[in-house]
VODOGU-718243 format. One record per atom (N, C-alpha, C): residue in three letters; atom name; x, z negated, y negated. Coordinates in nm, 4 decimals, decimal comma. Each point is the difference from the previous one (the first is absolute). Layout:
N
   code   site          x          z          y
    ala     CA          X          Z          Y
...
# end
This chain:
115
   code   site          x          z          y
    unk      N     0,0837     0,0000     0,1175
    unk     CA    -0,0837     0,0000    -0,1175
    unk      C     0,0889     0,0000    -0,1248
    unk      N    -0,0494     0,0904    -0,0902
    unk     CA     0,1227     0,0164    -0,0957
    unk      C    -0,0818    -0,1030    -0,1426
    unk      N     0,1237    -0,0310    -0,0781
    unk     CA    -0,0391    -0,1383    -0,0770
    unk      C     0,0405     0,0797    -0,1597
    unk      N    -0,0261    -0,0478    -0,1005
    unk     CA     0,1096     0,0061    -0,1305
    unk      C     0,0716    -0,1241    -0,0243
    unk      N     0,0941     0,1094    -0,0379
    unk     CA     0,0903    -0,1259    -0,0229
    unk      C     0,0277     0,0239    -0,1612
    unk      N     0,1147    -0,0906    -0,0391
    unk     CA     0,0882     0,0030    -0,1163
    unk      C     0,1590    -0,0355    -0,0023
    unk      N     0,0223     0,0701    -0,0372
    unk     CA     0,1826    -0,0191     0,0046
    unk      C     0,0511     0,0257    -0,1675
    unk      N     0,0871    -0,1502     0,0101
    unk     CA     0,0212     0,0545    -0,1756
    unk      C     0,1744    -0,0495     0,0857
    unk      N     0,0588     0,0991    -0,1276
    unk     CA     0,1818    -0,0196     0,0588
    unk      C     0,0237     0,0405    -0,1623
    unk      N     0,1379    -0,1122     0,0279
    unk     CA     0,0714     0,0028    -0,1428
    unk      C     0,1283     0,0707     0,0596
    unk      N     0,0675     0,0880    -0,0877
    unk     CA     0,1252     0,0567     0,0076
    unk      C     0,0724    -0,0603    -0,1127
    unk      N     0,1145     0,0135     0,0582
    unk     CA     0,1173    -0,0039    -0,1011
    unk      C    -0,0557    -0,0033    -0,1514
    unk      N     0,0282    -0,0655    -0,0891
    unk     CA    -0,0298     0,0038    -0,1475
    unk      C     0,1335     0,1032    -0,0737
    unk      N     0,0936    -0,0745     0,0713
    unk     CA     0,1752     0,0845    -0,0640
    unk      C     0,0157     0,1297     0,0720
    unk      N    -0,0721     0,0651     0,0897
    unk     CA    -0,0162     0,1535     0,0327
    unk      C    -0,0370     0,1045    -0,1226
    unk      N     0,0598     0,1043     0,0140
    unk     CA    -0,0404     0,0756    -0,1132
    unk      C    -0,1253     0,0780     0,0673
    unk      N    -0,0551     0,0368    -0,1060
    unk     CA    -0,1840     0,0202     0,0807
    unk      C     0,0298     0,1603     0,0774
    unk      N     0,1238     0,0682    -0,0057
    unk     CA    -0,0527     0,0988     0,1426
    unk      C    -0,0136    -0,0597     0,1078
    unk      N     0,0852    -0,1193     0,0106
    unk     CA     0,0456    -0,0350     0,1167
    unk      C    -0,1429    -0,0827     0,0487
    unk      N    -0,0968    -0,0827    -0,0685
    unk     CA    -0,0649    -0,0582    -0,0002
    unk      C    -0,1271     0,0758     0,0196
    unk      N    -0,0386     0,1328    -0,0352
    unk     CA    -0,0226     0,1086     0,0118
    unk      C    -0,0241     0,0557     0,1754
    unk      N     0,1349     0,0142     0,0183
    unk     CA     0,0570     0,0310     0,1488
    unk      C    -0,0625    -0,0605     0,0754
    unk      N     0,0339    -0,1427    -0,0240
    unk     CA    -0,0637    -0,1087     0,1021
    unk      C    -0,1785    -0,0018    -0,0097
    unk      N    -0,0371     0,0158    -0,1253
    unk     CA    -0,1323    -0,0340     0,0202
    unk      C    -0,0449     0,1428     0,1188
    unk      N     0,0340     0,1359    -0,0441
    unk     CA    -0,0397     0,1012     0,0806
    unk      C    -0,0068    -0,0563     0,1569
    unk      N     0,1331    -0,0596     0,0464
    unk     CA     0,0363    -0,0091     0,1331
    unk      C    -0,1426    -0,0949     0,0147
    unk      N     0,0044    -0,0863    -0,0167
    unk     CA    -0,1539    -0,1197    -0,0060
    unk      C    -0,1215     0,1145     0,0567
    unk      N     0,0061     0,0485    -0,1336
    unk     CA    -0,1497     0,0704     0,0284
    unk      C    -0,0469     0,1248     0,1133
    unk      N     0,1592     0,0532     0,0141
    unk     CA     0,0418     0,1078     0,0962
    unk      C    -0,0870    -0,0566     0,1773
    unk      N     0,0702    -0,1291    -0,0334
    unk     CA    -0,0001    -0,1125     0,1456
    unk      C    -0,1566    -0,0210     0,0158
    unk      N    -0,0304    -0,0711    -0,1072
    unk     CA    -0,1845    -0,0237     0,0186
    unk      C    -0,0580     0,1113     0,0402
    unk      N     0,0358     0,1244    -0,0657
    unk     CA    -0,1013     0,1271    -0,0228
    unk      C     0,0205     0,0414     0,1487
    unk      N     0,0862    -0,0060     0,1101
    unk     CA     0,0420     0,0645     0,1272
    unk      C    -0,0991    -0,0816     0,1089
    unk      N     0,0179    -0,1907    -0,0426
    unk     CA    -0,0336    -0,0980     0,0816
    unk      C    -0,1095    -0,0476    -0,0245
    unk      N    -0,1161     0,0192    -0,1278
    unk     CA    -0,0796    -0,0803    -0,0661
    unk      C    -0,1132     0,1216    -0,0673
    unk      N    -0,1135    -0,0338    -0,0040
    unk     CA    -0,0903     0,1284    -0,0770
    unk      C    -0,0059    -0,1053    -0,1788
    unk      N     0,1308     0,0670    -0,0390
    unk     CA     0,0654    -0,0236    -0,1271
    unk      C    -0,1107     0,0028    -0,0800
    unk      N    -0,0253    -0,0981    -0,0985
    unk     CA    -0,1405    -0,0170    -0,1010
    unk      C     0,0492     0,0331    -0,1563
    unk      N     0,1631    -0,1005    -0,0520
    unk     CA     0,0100     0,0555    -0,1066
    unk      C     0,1705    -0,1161    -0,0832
    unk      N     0,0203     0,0264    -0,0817
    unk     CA     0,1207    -0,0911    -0,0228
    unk      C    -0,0169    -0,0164    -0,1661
    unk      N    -0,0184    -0,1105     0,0135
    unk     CA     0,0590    -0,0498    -0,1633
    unk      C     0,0964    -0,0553    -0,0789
    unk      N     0,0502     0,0622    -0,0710
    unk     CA     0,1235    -0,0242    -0,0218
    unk      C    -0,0154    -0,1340    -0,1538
    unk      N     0,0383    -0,0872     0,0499
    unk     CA     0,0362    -0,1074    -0,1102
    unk      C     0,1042     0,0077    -0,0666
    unk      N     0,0995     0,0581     0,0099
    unk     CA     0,1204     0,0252    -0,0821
    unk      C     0,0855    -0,1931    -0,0179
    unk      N     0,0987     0,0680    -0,0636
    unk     CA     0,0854    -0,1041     0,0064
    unk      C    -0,0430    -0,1307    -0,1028
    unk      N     0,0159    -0,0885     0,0576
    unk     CA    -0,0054    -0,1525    -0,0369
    unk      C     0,1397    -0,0751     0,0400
    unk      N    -0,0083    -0,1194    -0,0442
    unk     CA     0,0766    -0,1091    -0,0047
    unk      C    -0,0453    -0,0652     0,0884
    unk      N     0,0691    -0,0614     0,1344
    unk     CA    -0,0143    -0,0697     0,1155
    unk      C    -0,0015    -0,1962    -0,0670
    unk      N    -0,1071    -0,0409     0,0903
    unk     CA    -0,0303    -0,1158    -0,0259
    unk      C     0,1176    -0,1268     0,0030
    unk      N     0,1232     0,0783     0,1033
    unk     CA     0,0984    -0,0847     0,0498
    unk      C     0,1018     0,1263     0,0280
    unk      N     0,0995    -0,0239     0,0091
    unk     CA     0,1521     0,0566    -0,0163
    unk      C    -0,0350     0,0319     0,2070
    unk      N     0,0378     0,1277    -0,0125
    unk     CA    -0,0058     0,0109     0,2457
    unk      C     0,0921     0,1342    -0,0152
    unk      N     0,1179    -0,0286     0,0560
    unk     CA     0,1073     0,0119     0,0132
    unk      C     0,0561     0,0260    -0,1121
    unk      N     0,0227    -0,0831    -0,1356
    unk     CA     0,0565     0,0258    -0,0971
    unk      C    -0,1052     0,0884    -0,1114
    unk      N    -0,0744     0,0563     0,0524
    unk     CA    -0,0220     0,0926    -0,0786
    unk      C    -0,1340    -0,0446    -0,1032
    unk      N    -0,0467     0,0307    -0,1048
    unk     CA    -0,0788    -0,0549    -0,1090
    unk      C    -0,1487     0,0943     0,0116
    unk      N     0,0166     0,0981     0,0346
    unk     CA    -0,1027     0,1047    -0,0520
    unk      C    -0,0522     0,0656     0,1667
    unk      N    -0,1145     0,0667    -0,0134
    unk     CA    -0,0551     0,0931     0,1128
    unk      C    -0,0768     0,0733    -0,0642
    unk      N    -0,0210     0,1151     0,1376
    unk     CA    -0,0803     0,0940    -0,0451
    unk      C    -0,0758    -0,0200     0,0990
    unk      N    -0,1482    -0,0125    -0,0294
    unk     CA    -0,1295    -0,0400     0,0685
    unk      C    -0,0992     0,1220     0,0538
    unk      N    -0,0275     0,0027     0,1138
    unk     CA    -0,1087     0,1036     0,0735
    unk      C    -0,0243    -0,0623     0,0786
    unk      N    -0,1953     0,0313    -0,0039
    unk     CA    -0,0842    -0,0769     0,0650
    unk      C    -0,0404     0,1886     0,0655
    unk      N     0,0050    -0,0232     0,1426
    unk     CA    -0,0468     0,1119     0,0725
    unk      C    -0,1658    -0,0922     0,0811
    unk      N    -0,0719     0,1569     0,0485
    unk     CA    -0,1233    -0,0557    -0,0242
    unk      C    -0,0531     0,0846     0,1533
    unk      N    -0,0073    -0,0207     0,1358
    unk     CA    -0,0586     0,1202     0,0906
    unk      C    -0,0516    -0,1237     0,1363
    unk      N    -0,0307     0,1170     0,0896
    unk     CA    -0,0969    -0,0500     0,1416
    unk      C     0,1149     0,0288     0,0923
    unk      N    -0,0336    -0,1110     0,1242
    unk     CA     0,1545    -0,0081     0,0756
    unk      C    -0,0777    -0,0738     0,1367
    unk      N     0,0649    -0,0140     0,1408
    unk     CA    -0,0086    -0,0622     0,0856
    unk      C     0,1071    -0,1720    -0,0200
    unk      N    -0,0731    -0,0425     0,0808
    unk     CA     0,0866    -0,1144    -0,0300
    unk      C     0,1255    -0,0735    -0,0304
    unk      N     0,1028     0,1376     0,0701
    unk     CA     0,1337    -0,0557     0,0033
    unk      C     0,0565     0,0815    -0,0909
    unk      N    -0,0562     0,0414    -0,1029
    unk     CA     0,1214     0,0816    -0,1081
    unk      C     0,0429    -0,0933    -0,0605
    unk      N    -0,0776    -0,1789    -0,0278
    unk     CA     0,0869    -0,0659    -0,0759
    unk      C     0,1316     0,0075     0,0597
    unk      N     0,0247    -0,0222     0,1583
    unk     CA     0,1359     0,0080     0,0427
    unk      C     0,0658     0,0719    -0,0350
    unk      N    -0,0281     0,1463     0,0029
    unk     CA     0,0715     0,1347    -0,0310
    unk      C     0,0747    -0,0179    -0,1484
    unk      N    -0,0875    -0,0754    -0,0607
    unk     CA     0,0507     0,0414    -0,1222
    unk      C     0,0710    -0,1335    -0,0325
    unk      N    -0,0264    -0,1237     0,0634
    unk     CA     0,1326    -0,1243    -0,0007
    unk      C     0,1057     0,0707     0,0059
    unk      N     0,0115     0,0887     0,1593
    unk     CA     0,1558     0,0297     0,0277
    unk      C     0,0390     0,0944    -0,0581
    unk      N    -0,0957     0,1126    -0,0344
    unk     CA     0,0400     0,0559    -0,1281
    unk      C     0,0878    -0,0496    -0,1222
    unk      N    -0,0148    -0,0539    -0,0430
    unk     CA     0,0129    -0,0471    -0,1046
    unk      C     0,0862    -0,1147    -0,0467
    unk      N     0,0365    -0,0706     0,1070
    unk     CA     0,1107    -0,1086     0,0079
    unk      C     0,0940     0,0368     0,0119
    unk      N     0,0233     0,1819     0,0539
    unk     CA     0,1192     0,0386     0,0326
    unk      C     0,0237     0,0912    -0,1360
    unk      N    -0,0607     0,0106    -0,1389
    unk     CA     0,0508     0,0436    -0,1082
    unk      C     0,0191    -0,0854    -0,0986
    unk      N     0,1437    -0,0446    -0,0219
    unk     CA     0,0266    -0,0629    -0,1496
    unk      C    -0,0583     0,0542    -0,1137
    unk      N    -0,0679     0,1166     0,0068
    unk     CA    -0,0178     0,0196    -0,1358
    unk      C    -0,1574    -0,0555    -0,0508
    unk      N    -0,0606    -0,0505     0,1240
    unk     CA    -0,1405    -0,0798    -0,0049
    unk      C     0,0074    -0,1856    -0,0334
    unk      N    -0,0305    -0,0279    -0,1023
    unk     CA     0,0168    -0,1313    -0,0153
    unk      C    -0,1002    -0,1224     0,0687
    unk      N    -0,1260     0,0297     0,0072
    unk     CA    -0,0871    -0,0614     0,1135
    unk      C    -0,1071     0,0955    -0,0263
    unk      N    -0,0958    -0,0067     0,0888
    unk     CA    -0,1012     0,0300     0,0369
    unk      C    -0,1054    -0,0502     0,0751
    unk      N    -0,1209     0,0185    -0,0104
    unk     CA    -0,0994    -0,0711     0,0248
    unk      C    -0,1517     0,0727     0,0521
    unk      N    -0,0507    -0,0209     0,1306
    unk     CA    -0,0899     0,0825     0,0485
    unk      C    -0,0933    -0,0592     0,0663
    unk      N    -0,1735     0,0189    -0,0873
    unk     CA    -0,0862    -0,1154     0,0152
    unk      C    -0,1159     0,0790     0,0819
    unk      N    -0,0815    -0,0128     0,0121
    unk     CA    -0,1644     0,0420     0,0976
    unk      C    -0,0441     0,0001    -0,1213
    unk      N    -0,0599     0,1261    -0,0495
    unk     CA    -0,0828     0,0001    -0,0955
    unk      C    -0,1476    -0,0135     0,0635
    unk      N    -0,0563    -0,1132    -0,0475
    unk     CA    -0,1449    -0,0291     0,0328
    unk      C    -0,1123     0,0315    -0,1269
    unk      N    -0,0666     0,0445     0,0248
    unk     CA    -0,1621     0,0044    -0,0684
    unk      C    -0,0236    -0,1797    -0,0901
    unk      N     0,0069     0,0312    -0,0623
    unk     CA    -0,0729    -0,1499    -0,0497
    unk      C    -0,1269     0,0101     0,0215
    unk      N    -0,0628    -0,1288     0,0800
    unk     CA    -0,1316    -0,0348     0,0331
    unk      C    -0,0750    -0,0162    -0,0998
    unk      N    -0,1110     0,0463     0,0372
    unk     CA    -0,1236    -0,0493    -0,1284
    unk      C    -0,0914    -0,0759     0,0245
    unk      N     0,0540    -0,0888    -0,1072
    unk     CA    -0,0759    -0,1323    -0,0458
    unk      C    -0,1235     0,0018    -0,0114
    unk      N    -0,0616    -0,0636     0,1426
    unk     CA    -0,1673     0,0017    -0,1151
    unk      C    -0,0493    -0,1478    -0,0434
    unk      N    -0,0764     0,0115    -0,1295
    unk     CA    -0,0008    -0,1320    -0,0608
    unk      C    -0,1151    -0,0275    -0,0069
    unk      N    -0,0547    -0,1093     0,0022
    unk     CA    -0,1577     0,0036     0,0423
    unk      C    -0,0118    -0,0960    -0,1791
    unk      N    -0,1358     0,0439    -0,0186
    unk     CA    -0,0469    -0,0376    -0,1468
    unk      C    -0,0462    -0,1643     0,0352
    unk      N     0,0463    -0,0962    -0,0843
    unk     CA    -0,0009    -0,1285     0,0192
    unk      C    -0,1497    -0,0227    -0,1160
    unk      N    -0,1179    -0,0756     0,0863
    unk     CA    -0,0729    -0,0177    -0,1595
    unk      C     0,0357    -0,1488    -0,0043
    unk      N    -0,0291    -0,0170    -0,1248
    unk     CA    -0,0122    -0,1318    -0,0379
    unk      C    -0,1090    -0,0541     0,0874
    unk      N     0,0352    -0,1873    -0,0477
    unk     CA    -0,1005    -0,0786     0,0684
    unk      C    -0,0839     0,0224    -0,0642
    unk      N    -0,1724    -0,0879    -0,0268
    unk     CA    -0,0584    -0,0053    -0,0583
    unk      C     0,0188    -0,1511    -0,0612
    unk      N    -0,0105     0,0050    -0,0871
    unk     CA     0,0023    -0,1391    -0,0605
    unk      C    -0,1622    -0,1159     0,0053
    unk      N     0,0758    -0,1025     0,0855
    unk     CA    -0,1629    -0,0756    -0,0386
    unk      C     0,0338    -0,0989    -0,0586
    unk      N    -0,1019    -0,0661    -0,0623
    unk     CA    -0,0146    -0,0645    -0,1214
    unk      C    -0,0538    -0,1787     0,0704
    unk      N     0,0314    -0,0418    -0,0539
    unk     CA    -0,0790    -0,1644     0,0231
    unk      C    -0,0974    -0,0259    -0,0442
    unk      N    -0,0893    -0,0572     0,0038
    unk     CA    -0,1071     0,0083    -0,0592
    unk      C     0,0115    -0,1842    -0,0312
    unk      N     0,0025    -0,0730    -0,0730
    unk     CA    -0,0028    -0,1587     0,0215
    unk      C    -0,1899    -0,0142    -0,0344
    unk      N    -0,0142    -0,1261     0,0854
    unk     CA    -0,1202    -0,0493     0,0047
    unk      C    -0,0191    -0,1106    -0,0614
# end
């Protein structure tokens, strides 16, 4: 049963952007062969929350497609084996459930009556 997922991967910040470029292609090359590829957004470079391996900056892509269960693996070992990927992260994209809210009435107010 095929699922969506999400994969966002930071590259290198200190890469010059062909290279960053390069790599994103290879990414999408990989999904588009293994995955019925949905779409990629590119966040562009930011400033990393914490210093990971020295480096200050990344370049952010959140990829977006339908997969069998084990591409998270594919793309762990993928991906641990390129320095030029700084981490990455690959979640189950789920449907958010809908809330149903039921209309609350008020009490009725009763009154005392003194005798």
């Amino acid at each position: 049963m095929k699922r969506k997922y999400e994969t966002v991967v930071i590259f290198d910040g200190s890469l010059p952007d062909d290279a960053v470029e390069e790599e994103h292609r290879k990414v999408e090359e990989f999904l588009t062969e293994n995955t019925d590829f949905e779409k990629t957004d590119v966040w562009g470079k930011k400033n990393l929350a914490y210093e990971i391996d020295k480096k200050k900056t990344g370049n952010y892509y959140l990829y977006l497609y339908e997969a069998e269960g084990n591409i998270s693996e594919l793309l762990n070992k993928r991906f641990k084996l390129n320095r030029k990927i700084l981490r990455q992260m690959t979640v189950l994209h789920e449907r958010v459930p809908e809330i149903k809210t039921k209309a609350i009435e008020p009490e009725p107010v009763v009154e005392k009556v003194e005798e």
